[in-house]
N, C-alpha and C positions, 0 to 999 in steps of 0.2 A: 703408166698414166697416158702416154701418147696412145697406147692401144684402146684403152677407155675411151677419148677423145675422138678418136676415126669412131667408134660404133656409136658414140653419139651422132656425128654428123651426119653417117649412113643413115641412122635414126631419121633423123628430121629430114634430110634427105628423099628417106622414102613417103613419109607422111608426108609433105608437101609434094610429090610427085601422087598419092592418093588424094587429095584433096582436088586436084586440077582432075584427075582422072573422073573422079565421080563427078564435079559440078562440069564435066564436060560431056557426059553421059547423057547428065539429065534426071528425071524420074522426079519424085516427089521427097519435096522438100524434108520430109520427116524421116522417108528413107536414106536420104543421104547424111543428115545427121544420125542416124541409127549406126548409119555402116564408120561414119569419121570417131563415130565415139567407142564402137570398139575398137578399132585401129588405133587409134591413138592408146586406150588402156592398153591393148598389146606392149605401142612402144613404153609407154610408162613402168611395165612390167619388165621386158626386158632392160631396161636401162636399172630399175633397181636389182637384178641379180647379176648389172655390171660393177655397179657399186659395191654388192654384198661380194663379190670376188678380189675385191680389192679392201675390203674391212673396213668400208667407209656405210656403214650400220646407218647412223643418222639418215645418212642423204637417200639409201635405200629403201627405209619405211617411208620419206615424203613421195618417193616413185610409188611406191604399192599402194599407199593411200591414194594417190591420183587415181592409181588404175583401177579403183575399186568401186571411187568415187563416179567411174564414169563407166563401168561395169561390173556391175555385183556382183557378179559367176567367174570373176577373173580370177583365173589360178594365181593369181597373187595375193589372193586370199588366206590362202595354207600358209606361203613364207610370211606375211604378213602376222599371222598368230605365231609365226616361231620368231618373228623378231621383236615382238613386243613380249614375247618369253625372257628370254636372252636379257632383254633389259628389265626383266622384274616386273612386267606390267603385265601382270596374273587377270587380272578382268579384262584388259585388249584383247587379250591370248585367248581367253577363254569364248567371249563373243565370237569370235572369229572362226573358230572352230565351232561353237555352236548352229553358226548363221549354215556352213558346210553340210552339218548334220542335219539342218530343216530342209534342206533341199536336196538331199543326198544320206537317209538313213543307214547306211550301211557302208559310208568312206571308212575305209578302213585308217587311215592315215589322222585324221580327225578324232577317231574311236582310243588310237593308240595314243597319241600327245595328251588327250585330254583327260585317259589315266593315267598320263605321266603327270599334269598338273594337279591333278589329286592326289598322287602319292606323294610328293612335294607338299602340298598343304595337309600332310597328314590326315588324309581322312580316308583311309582303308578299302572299307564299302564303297565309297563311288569309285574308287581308283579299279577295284576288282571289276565292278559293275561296266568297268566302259571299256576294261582289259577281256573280258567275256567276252564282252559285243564284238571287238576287234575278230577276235579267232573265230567266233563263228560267222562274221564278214569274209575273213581268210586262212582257213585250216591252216593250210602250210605254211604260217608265217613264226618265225621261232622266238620275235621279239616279245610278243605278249604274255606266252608262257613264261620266257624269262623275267618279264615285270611284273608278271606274278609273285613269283620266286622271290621278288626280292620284297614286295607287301608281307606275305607270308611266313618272311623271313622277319621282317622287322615288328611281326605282328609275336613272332616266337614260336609259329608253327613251322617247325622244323622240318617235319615229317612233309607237310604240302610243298614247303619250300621246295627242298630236296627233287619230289615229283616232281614239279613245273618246272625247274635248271633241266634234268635227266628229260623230260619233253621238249624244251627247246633244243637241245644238245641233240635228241635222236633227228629233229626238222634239220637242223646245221651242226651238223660236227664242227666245224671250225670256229663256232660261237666263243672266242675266248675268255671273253666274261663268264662266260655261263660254265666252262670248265675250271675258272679262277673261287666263283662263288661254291660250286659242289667243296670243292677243297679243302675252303674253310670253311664252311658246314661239318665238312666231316673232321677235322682237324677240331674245333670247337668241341666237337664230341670225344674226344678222346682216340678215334678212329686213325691213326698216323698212317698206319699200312697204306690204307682207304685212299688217305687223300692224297699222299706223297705222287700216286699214278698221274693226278689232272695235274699237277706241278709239274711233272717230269714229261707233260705233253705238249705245257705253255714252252716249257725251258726248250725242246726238241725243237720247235716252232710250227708244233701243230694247230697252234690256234691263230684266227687272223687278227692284223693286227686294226683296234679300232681310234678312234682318232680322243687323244689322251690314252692310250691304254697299250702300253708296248708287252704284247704276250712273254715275249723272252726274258726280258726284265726281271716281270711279275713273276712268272716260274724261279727262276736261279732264288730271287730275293726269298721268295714263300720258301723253299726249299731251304735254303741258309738256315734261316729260323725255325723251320720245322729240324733239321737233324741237332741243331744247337738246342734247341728243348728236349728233345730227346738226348742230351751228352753226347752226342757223337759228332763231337768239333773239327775232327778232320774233314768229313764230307758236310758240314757248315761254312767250313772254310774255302775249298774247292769249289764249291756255287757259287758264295759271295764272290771268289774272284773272278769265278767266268761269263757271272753278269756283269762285271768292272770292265771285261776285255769287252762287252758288249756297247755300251754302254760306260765308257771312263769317268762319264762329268755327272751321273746319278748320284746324290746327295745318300738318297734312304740308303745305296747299295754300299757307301763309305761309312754313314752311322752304323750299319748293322755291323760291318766287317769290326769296326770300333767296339761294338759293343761287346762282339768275340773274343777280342782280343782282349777287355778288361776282365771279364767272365774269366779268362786263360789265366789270370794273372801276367799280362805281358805287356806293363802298362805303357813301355815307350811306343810299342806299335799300336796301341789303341790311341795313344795323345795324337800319333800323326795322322789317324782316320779320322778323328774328331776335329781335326784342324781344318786337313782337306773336305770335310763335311761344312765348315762355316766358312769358309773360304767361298765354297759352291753355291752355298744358300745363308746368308746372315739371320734371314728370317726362319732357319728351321729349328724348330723350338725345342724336339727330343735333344737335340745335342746340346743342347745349355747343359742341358739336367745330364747327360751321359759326360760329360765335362765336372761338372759341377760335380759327381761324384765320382770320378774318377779322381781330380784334386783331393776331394775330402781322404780319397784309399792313401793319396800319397804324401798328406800331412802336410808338417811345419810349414812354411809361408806361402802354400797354396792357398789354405784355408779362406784368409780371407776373399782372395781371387774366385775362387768357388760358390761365395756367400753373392759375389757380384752376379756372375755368370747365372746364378738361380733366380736373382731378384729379376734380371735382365730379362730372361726366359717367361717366367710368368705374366710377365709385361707383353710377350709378345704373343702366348697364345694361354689366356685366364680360363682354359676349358683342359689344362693339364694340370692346373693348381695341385692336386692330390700329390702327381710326385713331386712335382720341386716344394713343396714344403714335408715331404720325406727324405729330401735326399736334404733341404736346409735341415732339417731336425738334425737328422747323421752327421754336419757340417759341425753346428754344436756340439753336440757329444764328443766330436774329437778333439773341438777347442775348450771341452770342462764345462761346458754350459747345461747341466745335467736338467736342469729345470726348464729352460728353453728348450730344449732338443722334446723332451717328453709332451709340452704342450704343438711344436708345431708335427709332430708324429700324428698326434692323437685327433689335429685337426685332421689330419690327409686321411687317416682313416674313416673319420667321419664323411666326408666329402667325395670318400671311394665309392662306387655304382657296389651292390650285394655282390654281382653275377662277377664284376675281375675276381677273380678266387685267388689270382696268382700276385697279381697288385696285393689284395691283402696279406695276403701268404707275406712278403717281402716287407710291410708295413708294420706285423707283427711280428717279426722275427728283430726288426730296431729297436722296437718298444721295450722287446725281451732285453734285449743286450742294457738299452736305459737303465731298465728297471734294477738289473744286474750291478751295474754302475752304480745305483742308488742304494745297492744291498738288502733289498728289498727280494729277497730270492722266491718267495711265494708268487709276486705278480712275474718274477721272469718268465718262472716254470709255465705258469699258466700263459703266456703270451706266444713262450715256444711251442706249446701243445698247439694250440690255436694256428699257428704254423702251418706246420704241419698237416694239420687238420683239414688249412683248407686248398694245400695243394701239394700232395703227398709228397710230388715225383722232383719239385721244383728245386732250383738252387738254395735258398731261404729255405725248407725244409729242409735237406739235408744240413746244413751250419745248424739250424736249430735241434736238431737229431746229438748234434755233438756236442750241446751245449748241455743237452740233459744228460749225457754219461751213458 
């Protein structure tokens, strides 16, 4: 703060030391307000990216809007659109970077935010249209291709995606987003070989690291999960912990290790991942439900503890609902509630997206065993097939494999 404090006073400082300088000069009236009004926007400009270096956001938009106010062309104009971003304020944002582009068609910098503010309000077409412009503003720049890549991606064109990550990636190899996203693109696709390489390049620390985005992390963890789908739990387990040695106080890299662990059948060392998981983070929501059925695996006076743990969870994040009313269904079935358990099953599978195959996979493999319970052995059959069906290789297929004989 005292450092903030000197660059102000320098500040004013200097602008009263231009103020005397010009009205001591001379010249005409209009020029010398021309010259004090930009000087001063200068100072207005820099004092708000003293402000924005210290997270004091507020005080830094009333500096840019000074300095904008008293020169239009002030580069405080650009911060200016990313801080009324930052706070939600999508038509600030968008003006701003607009006013850039009427007098500067080819900023690249204005070209690229303002497909990023399109792709954010979902609308595809213009996000593409202004990520176009950008690149052909500046070839060599590797973030528009990647923003491509990820329109393309969300749009379900796999194939374009794929191209535009593998184009940003050849401008910046060390793009680590952009080798995180190939990954799971190809991982998604069933391709493991494929994408296990860009994992084992984040883990290596061949990607740089960008601000939210720890490359090493992100490799060990994707990695963990990639060989735990494919069964191979020793080298699931060896990542998950060498992202831990990286990284100790990581929430996701303790769920996952947890989640291994219940997978193994090794449920005290999964209870202590999931502990140190909510310990780290109270508000991460997978662990309720990784808790909550890990309780339910180990019965008698869990259960209801488990029934808590799920209600808690959905409370905290209602855009998971599908599993914690699969894993409350399973809570039921263990406590005899054979008719409960089948109606909140039946929900979560309705409320499951087509495209999780492996979510339902795991959905209908409950239902099956329900339906089993209920002696109803027509709809089991048919629930384990269903299984199976829809994700051959998964855990929930193979129990359901065993369940048909």
């Amino acid at each position: 703060m005292h450092e903030l404090q000197l660059k102000m006073k320098n500040s004013a400082v200097l602008f009263l030391f231009l103020v005397l300088f010009i009205s001591a000069c001379g010249g005409k009236e209009s020029q010398q307000d021309a010259s004090l009004k930009l000087e001063e926007a200068f100072i207005h400009y820099e004092l708000g990216m003293d402000y924005y270096g210290i997270g004091e956001m507020d005080k830094a938009v009333a500096e840019w809007e000074e300095a904008v106010k008293l020169n239009p062309d002030s580069e405080a104009r650009h911060m200016l659109g990313l801080a009324y971003y930052s706070q939600k304020n999508t038509d600030g944002a968008r003006k701003e970077w607009e006013y850039i582009l009427s007098k500067d068609g080819k900023n690249f910098m204005a070209l690229n935010n303002l497909g990023n503010l399109y792709k954010d309000l979902k609308d595809p077409d213009k996000a593409l249209d202004f990520f176009s412009r950008a690149v052909a503003a500046n070839p060599k720049e590797a973030m528009p291709f990647y923003n491509m890549g990820i329109v393309y991606k969300e749009k379900g064109d796999q194939k374009l995606a794929k191209e535009k990550f593998l184009k940003a990636l050849e401008l910046d190899p060390q793009l680590s987003i952009a080798m995180f996203e190939m990954g799971n693109i190809l991982w998604a696709e069933g391709e493991r070989e494929q994408a296990a390489p860009y994992f084992k390049k984040l883990a290596g620390g061949e990607g740089r690291k960008d601000p939210g985005f720890d490359p090493i992390v992100a490799g060990y963890s994707s990695l963990g999960q990639l060989y735990l789908e494919s069964g191979n739990f020793d080298e699931s387990e060896k990542n998950l912990k060498k992202g831990i040695e990286v990284q100790p106080s990581n929430p996701t890299l303790h769920y996952s290790l947890g989640n291994l662990y219940e997978i193994m059948e090794k449920k005290e060392e999964a209870l202590k991942q999931y502990k140190l998981t909510l310990q780290m983070d109270p508000a991460f929501p997978h662990v309720y439900n990784g808790l909550g059925n890990l309780y339910a695996e180990m019965g008698g006076g869990h259960l209801d503890e488990a029934e808590g743990l799920l209600l808690k969870g959905m409370e905290i994040d209602p855009g998971l609902k599908d599993h914690f009313l699969d894993t409350l269904g399973w809570v039921y079935y263990k406590q005899g509630k054979l008719d409960e358990a089948m109606a909140k099953v039946e929900e979560a599978i309705g409320l499951t997206p087509a495209d999780k195959k492996e979510s339902l996979s795991n959905k209908r493999y409950h239902l099956g065993i329900i339906y089993k319970a209920k002696g109803d052995q027509e709809k089991a059959l048919e629930n384990f097939k269903k299984a199976i069906e829809l994700y051959p290789g998964g855990e929930s297929a193979k129990k359901a494999k065993k369940n048909l004989g």
